[in-house]
VMD Tcl script that builds the backbone (N, CA, C; Angstrom):
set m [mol new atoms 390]
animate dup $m
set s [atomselect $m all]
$s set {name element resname resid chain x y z} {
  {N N UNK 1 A 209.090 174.673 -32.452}
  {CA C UNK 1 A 207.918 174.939 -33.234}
  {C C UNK 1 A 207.639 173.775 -34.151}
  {N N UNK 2 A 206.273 173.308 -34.190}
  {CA C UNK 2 A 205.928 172.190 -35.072}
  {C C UNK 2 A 205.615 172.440 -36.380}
  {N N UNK 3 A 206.546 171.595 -37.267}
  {CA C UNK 3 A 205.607 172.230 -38.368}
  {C C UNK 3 A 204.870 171.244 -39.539}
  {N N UNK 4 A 204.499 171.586 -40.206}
  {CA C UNK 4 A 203.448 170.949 -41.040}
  {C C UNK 4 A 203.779 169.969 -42.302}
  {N N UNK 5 A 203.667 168.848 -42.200}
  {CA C UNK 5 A 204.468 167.977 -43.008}
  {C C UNK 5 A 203.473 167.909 -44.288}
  {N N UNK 6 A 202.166 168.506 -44.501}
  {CA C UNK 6 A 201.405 168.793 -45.629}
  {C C UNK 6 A 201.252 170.411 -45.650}
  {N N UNK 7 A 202.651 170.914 -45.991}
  {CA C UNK 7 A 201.839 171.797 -46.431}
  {C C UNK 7 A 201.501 172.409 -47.947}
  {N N UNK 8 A 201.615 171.794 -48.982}
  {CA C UNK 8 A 201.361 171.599 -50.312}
  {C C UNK 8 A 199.626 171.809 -49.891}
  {N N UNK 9 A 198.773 171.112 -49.378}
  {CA C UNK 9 A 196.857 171.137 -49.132}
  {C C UNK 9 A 197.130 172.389 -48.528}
  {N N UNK 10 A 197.851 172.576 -47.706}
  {CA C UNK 10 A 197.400 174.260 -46.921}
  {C C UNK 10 A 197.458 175.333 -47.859}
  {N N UNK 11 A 198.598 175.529 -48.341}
  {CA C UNK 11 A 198.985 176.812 -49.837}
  {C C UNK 11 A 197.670 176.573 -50.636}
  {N N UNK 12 A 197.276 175.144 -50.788}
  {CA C UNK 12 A 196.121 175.096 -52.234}
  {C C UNK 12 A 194.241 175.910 -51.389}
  {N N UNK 13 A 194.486 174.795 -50.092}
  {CA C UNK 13 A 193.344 175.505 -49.232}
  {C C UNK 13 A 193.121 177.070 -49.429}
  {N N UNK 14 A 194.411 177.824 -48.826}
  {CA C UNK 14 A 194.336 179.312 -49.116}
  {C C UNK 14 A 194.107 180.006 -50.077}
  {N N UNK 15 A 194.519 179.416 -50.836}
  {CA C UNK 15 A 194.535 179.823 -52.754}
  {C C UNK 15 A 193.129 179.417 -52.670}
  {N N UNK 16 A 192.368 178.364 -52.518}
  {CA C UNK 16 A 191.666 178.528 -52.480}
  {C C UNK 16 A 190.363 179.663 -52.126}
  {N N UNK 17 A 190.619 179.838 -51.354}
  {CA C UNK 17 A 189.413 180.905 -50.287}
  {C C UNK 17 A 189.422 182.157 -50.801}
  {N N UNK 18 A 191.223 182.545 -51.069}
  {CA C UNK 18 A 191.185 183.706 -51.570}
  {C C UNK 18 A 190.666 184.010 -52.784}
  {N N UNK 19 A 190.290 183.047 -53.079}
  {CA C UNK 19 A 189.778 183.941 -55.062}
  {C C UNK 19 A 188.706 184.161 -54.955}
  {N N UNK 20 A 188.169 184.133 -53.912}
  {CA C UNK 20 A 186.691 184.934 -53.973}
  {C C UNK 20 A 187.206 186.359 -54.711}
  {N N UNK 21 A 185.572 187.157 -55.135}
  {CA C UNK 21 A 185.844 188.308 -55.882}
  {C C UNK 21 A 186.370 189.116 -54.293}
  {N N UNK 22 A 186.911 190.388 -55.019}
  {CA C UNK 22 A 187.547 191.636 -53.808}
  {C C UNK 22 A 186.538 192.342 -53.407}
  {N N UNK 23 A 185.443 192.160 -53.382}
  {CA C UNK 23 A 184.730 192.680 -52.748}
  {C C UNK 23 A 184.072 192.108 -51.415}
  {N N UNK 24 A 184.319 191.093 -51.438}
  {CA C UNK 24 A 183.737 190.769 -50.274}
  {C C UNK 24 A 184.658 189.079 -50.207}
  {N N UNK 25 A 185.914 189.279 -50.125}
  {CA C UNK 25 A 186.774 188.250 -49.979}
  {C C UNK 25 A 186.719 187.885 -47.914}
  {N N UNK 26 A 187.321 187.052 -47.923}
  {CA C UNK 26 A 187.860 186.841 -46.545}
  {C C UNK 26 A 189.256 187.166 -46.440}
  {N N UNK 27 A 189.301 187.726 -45.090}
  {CA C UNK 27 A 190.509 187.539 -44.361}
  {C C UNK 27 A 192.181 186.667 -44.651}
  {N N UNK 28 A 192.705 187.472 -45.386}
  {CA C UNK 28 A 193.706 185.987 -45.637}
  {C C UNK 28 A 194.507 185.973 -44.484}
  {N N UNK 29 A 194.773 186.882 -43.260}
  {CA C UNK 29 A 195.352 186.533 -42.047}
  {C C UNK 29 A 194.235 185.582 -41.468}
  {N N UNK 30 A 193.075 185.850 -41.082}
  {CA C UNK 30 A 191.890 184.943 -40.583}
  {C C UNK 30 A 192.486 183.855 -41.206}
  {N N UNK 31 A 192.397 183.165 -42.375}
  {CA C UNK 31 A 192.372 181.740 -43.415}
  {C C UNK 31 A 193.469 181.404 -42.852}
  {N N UNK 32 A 194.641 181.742 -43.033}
  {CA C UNK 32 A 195.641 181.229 -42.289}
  {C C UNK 32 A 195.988 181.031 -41.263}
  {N N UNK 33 A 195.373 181.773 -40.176}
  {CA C UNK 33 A 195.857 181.641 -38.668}
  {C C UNK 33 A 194.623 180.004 -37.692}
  {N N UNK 34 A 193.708 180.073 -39.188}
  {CA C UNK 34 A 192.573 179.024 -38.744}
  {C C UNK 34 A 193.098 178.043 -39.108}
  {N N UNK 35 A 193.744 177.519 -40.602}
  {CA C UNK 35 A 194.263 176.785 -41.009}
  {C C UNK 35 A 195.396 176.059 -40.288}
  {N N UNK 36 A 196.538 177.471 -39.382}
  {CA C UNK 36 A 197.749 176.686 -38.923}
  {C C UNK 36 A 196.896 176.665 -37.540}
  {N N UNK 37 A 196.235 176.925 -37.095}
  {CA C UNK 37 A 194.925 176.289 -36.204}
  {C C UNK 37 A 194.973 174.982 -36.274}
  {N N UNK 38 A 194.231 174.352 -37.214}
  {CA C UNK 38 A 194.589 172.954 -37.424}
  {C C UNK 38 A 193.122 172.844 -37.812}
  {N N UNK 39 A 192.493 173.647 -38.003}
  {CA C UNK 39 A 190.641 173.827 -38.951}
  {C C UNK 39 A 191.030 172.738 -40.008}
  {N N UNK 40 A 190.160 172.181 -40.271}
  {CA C UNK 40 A 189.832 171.731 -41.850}
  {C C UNK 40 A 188.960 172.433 -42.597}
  {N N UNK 41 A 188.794 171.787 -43.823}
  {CA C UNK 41 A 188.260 172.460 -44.977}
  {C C UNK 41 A 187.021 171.234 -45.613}
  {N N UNK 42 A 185.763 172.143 -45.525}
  {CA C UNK 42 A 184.571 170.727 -45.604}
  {C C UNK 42 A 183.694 171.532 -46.661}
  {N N UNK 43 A 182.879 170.787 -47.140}
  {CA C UNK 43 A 181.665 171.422 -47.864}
  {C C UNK 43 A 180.495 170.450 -47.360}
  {N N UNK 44 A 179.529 171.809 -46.824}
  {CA C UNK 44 A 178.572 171.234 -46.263}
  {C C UNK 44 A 177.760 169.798 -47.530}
  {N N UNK 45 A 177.426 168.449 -46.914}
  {CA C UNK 45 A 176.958 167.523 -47.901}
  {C C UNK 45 A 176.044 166.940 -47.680}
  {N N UNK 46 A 175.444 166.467 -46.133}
  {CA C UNK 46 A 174.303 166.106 -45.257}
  {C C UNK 46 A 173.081 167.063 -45.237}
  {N N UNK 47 A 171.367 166.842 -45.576}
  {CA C UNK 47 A 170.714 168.094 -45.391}
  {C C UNK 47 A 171.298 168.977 -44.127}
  {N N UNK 48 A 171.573 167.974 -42.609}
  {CA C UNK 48 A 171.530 168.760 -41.736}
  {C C UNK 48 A 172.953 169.931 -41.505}
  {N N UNK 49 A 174.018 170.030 -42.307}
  {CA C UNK 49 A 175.019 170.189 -42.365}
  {C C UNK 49 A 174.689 171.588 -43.375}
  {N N UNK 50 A 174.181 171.172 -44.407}
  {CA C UNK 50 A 173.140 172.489 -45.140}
  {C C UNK 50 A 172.711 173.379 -44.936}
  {N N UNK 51 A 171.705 172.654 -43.844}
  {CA C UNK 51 A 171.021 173.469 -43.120}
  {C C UNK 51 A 171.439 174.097 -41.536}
  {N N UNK 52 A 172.778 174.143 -41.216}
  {CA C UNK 52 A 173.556 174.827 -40.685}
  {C C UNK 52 A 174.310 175.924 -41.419}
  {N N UNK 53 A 174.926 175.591 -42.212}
  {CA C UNK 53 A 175.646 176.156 -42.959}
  {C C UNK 53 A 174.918 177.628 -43.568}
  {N N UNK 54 A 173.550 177.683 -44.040}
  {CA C UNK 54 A 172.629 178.482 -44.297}
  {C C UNK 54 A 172.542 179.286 -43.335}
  {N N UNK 55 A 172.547 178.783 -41.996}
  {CA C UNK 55 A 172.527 180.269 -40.803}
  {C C UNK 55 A 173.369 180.671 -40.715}
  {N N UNK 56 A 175.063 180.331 -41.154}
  {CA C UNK 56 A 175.790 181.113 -40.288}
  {C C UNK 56 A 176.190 182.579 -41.127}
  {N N UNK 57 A 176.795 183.274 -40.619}
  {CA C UNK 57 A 177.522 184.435 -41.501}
  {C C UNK 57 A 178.622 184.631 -42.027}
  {N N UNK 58 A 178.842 184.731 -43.487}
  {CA C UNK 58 A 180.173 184.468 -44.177}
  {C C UNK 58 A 181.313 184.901 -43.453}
  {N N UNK 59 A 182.680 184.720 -43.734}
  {CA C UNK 59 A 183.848 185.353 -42.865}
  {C C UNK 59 A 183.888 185.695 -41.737}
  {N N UNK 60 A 182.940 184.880 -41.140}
  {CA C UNK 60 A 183.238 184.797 -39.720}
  {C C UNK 60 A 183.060 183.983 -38.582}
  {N N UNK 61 A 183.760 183.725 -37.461}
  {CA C UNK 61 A 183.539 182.364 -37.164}
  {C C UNK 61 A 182.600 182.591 -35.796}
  {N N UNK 62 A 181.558 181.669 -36.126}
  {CA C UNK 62 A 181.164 181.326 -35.226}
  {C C UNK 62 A 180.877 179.858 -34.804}
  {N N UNK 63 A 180.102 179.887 -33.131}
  {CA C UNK 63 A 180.213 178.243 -32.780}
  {C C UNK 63 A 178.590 177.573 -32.934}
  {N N UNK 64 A 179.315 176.318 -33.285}
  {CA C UNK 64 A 177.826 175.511 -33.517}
  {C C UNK 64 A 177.532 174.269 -32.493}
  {N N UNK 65 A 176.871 173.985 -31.958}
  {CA C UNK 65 A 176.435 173.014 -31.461}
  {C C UNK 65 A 175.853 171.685 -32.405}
  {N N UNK 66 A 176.627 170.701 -32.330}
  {CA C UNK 66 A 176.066 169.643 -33.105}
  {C C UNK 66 A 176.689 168.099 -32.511}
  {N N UNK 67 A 175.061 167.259 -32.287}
  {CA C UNK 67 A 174.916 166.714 -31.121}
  {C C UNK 67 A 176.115 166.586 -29.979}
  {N N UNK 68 A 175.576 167.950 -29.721}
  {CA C UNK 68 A 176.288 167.443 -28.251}
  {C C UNK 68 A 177.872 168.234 -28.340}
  {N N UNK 69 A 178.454 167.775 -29.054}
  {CA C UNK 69 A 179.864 168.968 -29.362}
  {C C UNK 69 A 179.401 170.336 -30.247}
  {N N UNK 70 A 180.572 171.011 -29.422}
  {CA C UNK 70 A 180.897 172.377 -29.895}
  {C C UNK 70 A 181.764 172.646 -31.077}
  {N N UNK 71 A 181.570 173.098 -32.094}
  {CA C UNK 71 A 182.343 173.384 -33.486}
  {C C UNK 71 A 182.567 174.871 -33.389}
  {N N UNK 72 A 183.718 175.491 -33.904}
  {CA C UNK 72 A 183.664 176.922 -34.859}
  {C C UNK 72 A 183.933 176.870 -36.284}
  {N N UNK 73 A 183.180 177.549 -36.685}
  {CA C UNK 73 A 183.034 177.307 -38.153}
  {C C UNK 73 A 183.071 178.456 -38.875}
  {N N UNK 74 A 184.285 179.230 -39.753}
  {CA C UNK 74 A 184.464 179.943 -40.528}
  {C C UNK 74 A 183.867 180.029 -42.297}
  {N N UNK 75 A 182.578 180.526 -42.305}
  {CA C UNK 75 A 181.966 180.280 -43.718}
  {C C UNK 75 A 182.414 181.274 -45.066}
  {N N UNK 76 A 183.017 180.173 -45.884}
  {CA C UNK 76 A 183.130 180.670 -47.049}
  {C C UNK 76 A 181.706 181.074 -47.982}
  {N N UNK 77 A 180.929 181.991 -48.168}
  {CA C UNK 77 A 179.521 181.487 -48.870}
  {C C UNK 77 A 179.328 181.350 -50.263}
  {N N UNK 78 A 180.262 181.953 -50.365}
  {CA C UNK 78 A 180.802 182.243 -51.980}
  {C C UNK 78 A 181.128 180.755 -52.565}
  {N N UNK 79 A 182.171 180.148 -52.013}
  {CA C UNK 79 A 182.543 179.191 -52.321}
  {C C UNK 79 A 181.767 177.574 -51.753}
  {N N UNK 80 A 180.928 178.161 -50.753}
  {CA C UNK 80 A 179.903 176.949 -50.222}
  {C C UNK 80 A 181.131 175.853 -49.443}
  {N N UNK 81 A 181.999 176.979 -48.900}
  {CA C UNK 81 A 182.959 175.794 -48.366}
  {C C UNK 81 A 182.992 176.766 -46.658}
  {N N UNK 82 A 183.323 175.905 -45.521}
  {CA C UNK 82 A 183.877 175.982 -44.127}
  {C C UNK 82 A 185.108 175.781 -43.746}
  {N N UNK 83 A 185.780 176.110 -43.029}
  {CA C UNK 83 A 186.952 176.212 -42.371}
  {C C UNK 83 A 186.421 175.528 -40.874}
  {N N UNK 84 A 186.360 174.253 -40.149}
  {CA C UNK 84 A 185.939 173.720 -39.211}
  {C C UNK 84 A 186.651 173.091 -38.132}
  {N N UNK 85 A 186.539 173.785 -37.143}
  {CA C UNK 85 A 187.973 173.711 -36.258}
  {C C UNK 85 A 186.508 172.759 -34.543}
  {N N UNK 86 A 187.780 172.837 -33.497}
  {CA C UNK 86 A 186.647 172.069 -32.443}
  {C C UNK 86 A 187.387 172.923 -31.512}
  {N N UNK 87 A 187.119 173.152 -29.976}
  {CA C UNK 87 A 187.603 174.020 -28.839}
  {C C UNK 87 A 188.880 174.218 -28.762}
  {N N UNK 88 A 190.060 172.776 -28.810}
  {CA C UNK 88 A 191.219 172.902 -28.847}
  {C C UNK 88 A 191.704 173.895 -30.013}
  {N N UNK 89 A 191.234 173.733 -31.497}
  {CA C UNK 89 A 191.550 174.262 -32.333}
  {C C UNK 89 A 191.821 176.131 -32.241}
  {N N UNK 90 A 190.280 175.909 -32.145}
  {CA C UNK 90 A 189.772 177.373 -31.690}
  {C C UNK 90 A 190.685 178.323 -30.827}
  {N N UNK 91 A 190.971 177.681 -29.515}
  {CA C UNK 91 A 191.686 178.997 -28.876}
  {C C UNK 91 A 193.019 178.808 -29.430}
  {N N UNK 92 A 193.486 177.583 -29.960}
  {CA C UNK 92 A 195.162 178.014 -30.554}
  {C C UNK 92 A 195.097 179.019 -31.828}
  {N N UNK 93 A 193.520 179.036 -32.212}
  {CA C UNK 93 A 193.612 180.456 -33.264}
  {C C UNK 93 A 193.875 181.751 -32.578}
  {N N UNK 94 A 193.053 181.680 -31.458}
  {CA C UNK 94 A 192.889 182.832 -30.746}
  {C C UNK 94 A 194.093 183.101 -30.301}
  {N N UNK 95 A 195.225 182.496 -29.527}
  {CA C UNK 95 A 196.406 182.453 -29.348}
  {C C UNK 95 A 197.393 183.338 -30.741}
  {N N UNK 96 A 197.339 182.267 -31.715}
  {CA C UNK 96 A 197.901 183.105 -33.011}
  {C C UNK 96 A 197.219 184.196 -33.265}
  {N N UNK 97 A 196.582 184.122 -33.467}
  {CA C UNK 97 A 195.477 185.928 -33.729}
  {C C UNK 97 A 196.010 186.705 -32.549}
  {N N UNK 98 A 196.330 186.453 -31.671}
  {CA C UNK 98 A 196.800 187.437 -30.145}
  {C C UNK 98 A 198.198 187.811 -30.960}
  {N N UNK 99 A 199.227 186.783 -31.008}
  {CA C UNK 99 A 200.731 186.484 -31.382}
  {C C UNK 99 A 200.594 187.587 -32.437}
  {N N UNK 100 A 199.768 187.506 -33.584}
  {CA C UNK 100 A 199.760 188.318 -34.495}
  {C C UNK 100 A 199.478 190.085 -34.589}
  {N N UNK 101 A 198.348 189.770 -33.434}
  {CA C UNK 101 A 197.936 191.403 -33.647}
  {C C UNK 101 A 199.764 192.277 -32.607}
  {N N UNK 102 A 199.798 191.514 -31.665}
  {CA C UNK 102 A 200.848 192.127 -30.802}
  {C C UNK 102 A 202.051 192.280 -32.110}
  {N N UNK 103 A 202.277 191.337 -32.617}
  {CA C UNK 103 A 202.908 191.438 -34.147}
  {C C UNK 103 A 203.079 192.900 -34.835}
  {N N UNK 104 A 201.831 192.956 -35.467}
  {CA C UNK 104 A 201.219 193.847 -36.204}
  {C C UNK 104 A 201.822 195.296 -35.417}
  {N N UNK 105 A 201.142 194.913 -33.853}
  {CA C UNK 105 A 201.141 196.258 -33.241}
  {C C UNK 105 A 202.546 196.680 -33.150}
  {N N UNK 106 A 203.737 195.831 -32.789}
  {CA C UNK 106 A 204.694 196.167 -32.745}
  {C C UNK 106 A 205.439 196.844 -33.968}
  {N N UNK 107 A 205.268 196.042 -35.171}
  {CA C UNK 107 A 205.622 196.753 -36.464}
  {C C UNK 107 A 205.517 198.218 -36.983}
  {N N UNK 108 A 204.038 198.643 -36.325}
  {CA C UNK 108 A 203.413 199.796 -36.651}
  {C C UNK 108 A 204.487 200.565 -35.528}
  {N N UNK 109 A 204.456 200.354 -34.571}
  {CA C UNK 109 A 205.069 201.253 -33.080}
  {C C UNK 109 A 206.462 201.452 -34.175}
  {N N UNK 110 A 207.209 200.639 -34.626}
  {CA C UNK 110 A 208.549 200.713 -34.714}
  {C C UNK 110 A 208.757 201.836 -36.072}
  {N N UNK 111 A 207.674 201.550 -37.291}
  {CA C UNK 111 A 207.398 202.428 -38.532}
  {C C UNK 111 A 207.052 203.806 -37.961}
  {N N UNK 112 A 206.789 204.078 -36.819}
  {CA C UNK 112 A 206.067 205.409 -36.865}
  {C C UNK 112 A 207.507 205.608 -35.537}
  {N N UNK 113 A 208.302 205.134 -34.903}
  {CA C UNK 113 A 209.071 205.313 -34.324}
  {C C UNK 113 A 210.467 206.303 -35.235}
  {N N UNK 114 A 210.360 205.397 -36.239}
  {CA C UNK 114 A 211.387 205.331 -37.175}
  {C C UNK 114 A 211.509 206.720 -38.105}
  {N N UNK 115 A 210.081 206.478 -38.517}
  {CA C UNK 115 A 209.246 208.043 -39.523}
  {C C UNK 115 A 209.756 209.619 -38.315}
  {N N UNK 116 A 209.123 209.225 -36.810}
  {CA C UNK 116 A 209.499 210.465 -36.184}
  {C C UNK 116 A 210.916 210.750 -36.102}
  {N N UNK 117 A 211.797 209.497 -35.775}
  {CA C UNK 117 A 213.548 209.900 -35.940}
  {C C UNK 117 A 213.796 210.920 -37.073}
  {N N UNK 118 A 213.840 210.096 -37.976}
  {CA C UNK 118 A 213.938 210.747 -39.331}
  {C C UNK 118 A 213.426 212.355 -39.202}
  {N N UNK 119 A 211.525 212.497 -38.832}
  {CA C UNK 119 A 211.712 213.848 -39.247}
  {C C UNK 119 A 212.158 214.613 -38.372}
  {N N UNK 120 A 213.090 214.419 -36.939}
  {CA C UNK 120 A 213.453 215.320 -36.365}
  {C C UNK 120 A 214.813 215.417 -36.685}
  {N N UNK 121 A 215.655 214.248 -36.825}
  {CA C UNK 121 A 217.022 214.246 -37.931}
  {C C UNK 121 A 216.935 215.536 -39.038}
  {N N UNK 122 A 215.860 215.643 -39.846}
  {CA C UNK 122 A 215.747 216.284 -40.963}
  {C C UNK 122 A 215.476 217.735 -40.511}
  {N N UNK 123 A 214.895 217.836 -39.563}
  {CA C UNK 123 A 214.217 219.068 -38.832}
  {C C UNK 123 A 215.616 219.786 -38.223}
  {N N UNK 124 A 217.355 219.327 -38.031}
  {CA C UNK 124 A 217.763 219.916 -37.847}
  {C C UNK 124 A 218.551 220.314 -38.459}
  {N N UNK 125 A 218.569 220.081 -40.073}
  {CA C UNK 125 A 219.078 221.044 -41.106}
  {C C UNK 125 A 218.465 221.998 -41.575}
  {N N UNK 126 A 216.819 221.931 -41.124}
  {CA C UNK 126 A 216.524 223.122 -41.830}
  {C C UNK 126 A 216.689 223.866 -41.725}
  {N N UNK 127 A 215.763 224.831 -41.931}
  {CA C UNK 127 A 215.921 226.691 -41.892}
  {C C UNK 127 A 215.464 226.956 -40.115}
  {N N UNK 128 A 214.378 226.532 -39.999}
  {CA C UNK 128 A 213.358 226.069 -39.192}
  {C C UNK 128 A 214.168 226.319 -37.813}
  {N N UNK 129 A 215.377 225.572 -37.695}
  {CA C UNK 129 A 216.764 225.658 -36.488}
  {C C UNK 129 A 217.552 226.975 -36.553}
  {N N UNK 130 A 217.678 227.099 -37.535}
  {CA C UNK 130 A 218.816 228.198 -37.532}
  {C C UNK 130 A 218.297 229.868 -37.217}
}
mol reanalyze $m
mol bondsrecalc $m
mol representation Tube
mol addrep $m
């Protein structure tokens, strides 16, 4: 596994994004799985870059065409900042986002595995058996 010889900018990146208010924050699994993606972090500065940035929809990524290459672009709107990754980037998110949810899913299988042991363990002291 490779790992990241900056990651002091990544922790600050995240810290970053996250302080949006809680109401309408982003994803901090999203921010991170884009980040160890290998996305950067831009603020739109060109009119035409502006005026992209204005269409897309906050916390979520979509792809842009700009001349000629394909971008995905995760918009912060709050913060007027992007998360800007290119095709390669992109599906190694999608990859980690897969890695993760199977993650997730497994954790949950094993908590509710664990919860039913228990209450049938418990279920045979009660009254309930006898």
């Amino acid at each position: 596994m490779k790992t990241s010889s900056k990651p002091f900018p990544f922790v600050i990146l995240i810290a970053f994004l996250l302080s949006a208010c809680a109401t309408s924050q982003p994803s901090s699994t999203t921010v991170t799985l884009l980040g160890s993606a290998g996305f950067k972090l831009h603020k739109p500065e060109t009119p035409k870059q502006k005026e992209i940035f204005a269409t897309l929809t906050s916390y979520k990524i979509e792809s842009v065409m700009v001349n000629g290459h394909k971008f995905y672009v995760y918009k912060d709107g709050e913060k007027d900042l992007a998360l800007v990754g290119n095709e390669a980037q992109y599906q190694h998110y999608r990859e980690l986002a897969h890695q993760e949810r199977e993650s997730a899913a497994h954790e949950r299988m094993m908590m509710t595995s664990a919860a039913e042991s228990a209450n049938w363990r418990g279920a045979a002291s009660s009254d309930w058996w006898h």
